[in-house]
Legacy VTK file of the C-alpha trace (Angstrom):
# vtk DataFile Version 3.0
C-alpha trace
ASCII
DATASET POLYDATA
POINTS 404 float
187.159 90.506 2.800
184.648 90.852 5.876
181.534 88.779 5.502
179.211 91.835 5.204
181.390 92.359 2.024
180.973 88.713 0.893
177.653 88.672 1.388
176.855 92.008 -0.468
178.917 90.781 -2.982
177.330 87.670 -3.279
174.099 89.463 -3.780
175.941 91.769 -6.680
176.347 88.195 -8.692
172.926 86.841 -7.783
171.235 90.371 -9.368
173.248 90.722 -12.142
173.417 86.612 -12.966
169.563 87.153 -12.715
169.269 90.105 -15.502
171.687 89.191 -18.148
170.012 85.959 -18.151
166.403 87.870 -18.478
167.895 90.286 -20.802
169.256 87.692 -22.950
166.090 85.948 -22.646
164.156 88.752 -23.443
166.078 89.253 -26.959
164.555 86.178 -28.353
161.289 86.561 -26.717
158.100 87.360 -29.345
155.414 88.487 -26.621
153.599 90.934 -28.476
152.125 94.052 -26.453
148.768 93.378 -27.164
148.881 90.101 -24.946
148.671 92.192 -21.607
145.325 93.830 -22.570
142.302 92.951 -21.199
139.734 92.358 -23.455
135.845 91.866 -22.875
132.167 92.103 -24.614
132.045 95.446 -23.015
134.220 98.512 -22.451
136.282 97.206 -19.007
136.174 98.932 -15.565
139.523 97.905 -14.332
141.827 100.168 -13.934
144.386 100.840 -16.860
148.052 99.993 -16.213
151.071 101.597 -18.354
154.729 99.794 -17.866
157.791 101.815 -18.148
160.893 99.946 -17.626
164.409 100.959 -16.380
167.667 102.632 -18.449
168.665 99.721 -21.264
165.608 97.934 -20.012
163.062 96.398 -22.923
159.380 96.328 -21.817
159.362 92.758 -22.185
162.048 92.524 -18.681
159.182 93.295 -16.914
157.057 91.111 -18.642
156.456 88.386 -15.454
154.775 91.712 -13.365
152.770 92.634 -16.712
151.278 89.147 -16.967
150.307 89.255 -13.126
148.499 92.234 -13.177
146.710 91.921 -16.432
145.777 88.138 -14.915
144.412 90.787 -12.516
142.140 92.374 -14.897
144.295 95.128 -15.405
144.540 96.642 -18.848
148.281 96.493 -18.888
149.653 99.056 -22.126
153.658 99.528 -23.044
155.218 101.973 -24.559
157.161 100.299 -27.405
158.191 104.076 -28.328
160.815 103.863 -25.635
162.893 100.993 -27.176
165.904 100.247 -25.232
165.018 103.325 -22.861
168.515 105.153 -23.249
167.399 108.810 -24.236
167.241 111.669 -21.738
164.863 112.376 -19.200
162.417 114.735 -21.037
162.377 112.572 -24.611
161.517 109.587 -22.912
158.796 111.687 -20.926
157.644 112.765 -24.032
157.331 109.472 -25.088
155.218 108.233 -22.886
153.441 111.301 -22.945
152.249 110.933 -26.744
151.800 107.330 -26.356
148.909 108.053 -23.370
147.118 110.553 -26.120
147.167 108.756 -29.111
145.276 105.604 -27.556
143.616 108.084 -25.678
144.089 106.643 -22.364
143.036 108.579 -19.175
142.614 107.122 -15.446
145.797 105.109 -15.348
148.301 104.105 -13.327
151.922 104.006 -14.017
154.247 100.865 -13.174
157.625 101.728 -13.359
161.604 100.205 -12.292
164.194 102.249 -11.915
164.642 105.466 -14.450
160.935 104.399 -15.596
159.829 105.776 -12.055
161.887 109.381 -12.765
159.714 109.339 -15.966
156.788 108.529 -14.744
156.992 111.565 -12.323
157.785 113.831 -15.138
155.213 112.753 -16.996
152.824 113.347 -13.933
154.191 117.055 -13.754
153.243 117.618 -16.916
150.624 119.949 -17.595
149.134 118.413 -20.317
149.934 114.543 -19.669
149.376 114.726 -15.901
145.934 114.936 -15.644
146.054 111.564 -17.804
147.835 109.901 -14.549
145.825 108.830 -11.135
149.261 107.594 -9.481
152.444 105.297 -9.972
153.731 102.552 -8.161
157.888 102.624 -9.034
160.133 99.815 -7.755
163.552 100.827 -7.161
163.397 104.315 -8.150
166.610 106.457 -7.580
164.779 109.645 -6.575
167.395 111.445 -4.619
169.949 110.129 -7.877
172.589 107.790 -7.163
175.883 108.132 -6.039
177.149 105.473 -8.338
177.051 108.049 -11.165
180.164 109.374 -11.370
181.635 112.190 -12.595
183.064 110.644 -15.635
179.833 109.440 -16.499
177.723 113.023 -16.913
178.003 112.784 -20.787
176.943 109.188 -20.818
172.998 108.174 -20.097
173.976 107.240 -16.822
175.033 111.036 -16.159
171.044 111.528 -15.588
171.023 109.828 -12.293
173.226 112.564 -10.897
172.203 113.343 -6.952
172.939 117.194 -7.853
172.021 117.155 -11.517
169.775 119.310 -13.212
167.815 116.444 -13.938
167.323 114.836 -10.304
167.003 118.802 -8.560
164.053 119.565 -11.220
161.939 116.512 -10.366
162.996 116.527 -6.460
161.407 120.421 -6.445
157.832 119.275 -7.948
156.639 117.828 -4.454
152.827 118.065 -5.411
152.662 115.082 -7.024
154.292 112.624 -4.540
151.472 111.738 -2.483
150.265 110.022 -5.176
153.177 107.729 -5.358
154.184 104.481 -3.980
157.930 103.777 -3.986
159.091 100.292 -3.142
163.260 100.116 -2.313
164.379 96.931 -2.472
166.353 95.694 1.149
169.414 96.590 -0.295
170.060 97.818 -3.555
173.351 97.737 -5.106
172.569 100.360 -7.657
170.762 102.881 -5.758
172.722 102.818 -2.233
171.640 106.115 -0.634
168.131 104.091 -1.111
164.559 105.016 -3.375
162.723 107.523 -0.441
160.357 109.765 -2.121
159.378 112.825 0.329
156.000 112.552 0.980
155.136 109.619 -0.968
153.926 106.490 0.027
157.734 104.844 0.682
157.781 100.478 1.812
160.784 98.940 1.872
160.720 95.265 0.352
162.606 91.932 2.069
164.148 91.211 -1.107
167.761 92.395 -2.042
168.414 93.579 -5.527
167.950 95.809 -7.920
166.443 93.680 -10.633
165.298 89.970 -8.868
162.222 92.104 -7.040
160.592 92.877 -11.006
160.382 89.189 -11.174
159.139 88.294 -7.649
155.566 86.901 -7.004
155.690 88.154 -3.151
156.927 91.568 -5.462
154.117 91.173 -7.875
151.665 90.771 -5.562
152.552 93.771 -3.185
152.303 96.182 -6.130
149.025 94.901 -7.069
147.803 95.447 -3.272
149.062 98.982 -3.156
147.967 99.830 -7.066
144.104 99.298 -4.983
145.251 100.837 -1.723
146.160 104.504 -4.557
142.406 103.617 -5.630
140.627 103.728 -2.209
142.209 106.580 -1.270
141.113 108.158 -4.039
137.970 110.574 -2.264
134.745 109.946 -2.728
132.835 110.284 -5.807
129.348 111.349 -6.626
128.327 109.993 -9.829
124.452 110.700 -10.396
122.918 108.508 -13.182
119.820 110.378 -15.138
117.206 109.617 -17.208
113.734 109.303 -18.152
112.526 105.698 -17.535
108.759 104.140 -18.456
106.918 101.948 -15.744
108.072 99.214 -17.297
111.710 99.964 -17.324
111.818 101.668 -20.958
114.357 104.096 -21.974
114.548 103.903 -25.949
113.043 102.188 -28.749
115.205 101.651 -32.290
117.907 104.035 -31.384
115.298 106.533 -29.871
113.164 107.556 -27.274
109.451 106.376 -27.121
107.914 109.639 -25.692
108.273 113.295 -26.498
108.221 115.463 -23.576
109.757 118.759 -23.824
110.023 120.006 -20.091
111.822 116.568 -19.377
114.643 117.977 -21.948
114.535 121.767 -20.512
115.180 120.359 -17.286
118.099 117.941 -18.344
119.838 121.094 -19.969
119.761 122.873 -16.282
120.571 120.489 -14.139
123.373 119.195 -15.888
124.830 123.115 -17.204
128.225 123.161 -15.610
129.209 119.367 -15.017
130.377 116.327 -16.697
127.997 113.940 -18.924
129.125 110.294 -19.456
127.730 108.756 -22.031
128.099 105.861 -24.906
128.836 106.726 -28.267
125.257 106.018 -29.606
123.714 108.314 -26.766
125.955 110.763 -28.380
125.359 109.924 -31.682
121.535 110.277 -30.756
121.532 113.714 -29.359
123.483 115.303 -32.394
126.415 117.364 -31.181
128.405 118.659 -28.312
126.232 119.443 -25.516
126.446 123.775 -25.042
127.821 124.305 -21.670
128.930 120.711 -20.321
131.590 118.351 -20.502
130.305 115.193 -22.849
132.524 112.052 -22.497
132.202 109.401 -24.799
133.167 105.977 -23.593
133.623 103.669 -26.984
135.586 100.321 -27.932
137.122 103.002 -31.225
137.205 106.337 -29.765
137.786 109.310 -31.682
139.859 112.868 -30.522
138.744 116.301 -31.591
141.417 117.493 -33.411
142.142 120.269 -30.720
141.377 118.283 -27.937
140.358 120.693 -25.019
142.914 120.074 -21.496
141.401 117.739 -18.738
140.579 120.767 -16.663
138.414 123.837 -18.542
136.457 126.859 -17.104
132.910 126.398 -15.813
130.489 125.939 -18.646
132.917 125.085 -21.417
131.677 122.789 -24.401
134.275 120.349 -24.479
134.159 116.129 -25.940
136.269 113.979 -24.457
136.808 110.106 -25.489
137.920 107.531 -23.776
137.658 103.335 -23.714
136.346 102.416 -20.467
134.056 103.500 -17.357
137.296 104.244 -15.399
138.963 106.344 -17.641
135.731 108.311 -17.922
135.333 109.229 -14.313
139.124 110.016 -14.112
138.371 112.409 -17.279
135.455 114.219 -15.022
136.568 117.050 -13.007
135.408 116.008 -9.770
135.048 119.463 -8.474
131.497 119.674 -10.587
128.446 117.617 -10.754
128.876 114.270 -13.080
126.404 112.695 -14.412
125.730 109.471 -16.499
123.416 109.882 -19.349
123.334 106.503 -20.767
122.546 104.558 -22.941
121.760 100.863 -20.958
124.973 99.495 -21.296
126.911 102.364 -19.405
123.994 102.685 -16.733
124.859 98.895 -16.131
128.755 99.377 -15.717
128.096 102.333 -13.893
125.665 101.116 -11.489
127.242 99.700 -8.689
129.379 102.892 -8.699
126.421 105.311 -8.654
125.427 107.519 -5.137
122.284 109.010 -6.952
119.471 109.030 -9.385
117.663 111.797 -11.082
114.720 109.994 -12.788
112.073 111.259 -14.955
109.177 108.793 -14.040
107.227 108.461 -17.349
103.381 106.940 -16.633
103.912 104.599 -19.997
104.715 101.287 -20.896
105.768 101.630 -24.016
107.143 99.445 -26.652
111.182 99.334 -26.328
113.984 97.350 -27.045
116.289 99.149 -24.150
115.873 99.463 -20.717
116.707 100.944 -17.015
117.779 98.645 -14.447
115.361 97.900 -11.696
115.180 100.612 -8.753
114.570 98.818 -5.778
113.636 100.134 -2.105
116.517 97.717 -0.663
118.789 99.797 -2.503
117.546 102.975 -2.902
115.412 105.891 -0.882
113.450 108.488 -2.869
114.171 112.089 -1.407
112.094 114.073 -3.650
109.362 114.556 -6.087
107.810 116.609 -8.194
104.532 115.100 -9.982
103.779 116.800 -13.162
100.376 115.304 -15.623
101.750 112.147 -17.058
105.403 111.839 -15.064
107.572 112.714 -12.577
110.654 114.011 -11.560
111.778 112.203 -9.011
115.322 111.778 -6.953
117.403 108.831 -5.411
120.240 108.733 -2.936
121.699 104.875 -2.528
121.449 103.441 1.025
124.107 103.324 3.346
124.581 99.709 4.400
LINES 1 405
404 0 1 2 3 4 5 6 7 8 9 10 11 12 13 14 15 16 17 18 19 20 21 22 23 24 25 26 27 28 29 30 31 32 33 34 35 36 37 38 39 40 41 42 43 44 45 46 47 48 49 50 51 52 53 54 55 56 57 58 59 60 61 62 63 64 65 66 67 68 69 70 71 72 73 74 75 76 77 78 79 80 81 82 83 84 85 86 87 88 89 90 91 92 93 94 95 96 97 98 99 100 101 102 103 104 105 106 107 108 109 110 111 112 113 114 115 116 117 118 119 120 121 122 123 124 125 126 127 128 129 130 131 132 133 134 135 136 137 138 139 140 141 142 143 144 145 146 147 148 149 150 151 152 153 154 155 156 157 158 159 160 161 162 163 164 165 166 167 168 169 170 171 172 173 174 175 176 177 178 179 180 181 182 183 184 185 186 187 188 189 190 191 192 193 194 195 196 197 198 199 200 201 202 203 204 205 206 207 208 209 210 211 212 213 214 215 216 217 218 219 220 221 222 223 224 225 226 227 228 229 230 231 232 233 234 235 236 237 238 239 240 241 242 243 244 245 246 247 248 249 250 251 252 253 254 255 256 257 258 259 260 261 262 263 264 265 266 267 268 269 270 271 272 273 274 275 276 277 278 279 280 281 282 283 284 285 286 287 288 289 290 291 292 293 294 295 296 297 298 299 300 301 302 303 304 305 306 307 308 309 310 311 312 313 314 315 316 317 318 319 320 321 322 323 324 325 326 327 328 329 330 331 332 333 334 335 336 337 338 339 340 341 342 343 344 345 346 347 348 349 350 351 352 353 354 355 356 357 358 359 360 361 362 363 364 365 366 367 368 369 370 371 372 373 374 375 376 377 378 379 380 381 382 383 384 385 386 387 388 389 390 391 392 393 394 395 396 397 398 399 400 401 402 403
């Protein structure tokens, strides 16, 4: 035996040595899902993370990367659905695929080994799931199939990881989605040797050797978490307009309502924001009585609730539709970017939103009314007015944030 052969070899015991042991360990283990969420006071603003683990993997083998992000901040979610993760291609896509609109989850990013990488791109095909998914970051992914599954194995799970199966050929031809994927091949992998390349996706090849000792790296852990923020930032620019109608003082509502009554305030609301996205807390909603005619209203709450026919992420111009979701994040990746989005309150979302904002449409009230609510402070070091129109009593008045 050459010493390339040893060596490889030696590296075949090392990997497998190294998953047995975290399988077996991983049996007895009692970790329950909910310990990878990230819980606050306030709806969160990090961005949600879903696991999806390998063929005969159980979510908890990729429990060490789980804990690392969610020490992140990440909201880290598993899909318990997928047990063992044996079934075919599509039912495990499903899977996941229910699991993302039952907790209602929108905005996130998928973290995936091996086979969970081939879902996670079906998933992203998906019409209806897709729009659920900013990107995925899958470690040791056999895109291109493997050439370790034989032809004796095609009626086995293992058949799915055919390079010229139906399987592998349907996800290789849906190309759109790859440039929103980061695929990280492992220096050599004994299981995948033609390699994890994904054409035109983001591809980085990894020191470590292995197909398995990279999920439980720190240098591993760590690299995903850098390029899960690198899929953010290159993410285009949003504008996200806040608007409302705000006392001198600050005020904005008083006992669950507003302290003023001014009806051209309200006709102008409804035609500036015709057409676009309103982000909003459940109370705001609860306050203004129903679906707003025209606009897309999404409801960021710690309980959300789903319409029973919940409307697709995308929807013609001017289409009522109500869309909940748990967090800031997931609302803006709920908002069809193409259209004007605005965020309509109450004081709690203005506050998570702020730092985030690029505008302000304002509705200057000349009062100083009672209230138990308020705006946060608009301050020339951070903003420049652009316009104004005075009217008896208030004004209309817009923001743009300063370029530092």
């Amino acid at each position: 035996m050459t010493l390339r052969r040893r060596a490889k070899l030696a590296l075949i015991v090392a990997d497998w040595a190294h998953v047995l042991a975290r399988q077996a360990a991983v049996v007895i283990d009692r970790t329950p899902a909910s310990a990878l969420r990230v819980e606050g006071g306030a709806p969160g603003c990090r961005a949600p993370i879903v696991l999806l683990p390998g063929i005969w993997e159980p979510w908890r083998l990729l429990l060490p990367l789980g804990r690392f992000l969610a020490g992140a901040g990440h909201p880290v979610h598993v899909v318990e659905g997928l047990g063992w993760n044996g079934r075919e291609l599509d039912a495990s896509a499903e899977i996941v695929a229910t699991y993302l609109a039952e907790h209602h989850l929108r905005g996130v990013f998928l973290v995936a080994h091996s086979k969970g990488g081939l879902i996670g791109k079906r998933v992203m095909v998906d019409a209806d799931a897709g729009p659920r998914v900013r990107g995925m970051i899958a470690l040791c992914s056999p895109f291109g199939g493997s050439s370790l599954s034989l032809p004796l194995l095609r009626r086995s799970p293992l058949g799915l990881f055919a390079p010229s199966g139906l399987a592998i050929a349907a996800l290789a031809s849906e190309r759109e989605v790859n440039g929103r994927v980061v695929s990280l091949a492992s220096a050599w992998d004994e299981m995948i040797p033609e390699g994890s390349t994904l054409p035109g996706g983001r591809n980085l090849a990894l020191d470590l050797a292995g197909h398995f000792r990279p999920l439980a790296d720190a240098g591993v852990h760590e690299l995903v978490h850098r390029q899960l923020h690198e899929l953010i930032e290159s993410e285009p620019p949003m504008e996200l307009t806040a608007i409302a109608a705000v006392g001198r003082n600050g005020a904005i509502g008083i006992r669950g309502d507003v302290p003023w009554h001014i009806p051209e305030d309200w006709r102008r609301f409804k035609a500036v924001t015709m057409g676009g996205s309103l982000i909003m807390g459940r109370k705001t909603f609860e306050l203004i009585g129903a679906p707003l005619p025209g606009r897309t209203s999404i409801v960021v709450s710690r309980s959300p609730r789903e319409p029973a026919a919940a409307s697709p992420v995308t929807a013609e111009p001017n289409q009522t539709r109500v869309i909940w979701v748990t967090s800031l994040d997931e609302a803006i990746a709920a908002a069809d970017s193409s259209r004007p989005i605005w965020v309509a309150g109450g004081a709690e979302i203005y506050r998570l939103a702020w730092d985030r904002l690029t505008g302000l449409d304002i509705c200057e009230v000349d009062q100083e009314p009672e209230a138990d609510t308020f705006f946060p402070a608009i301050t020339d070091e951070e903003w420049v007015e652009t316009s104004r129109e005075q009217r008896e009593g208030y004004a209309f008045v817009r923001y743009q944030r300063r370029v530092s």
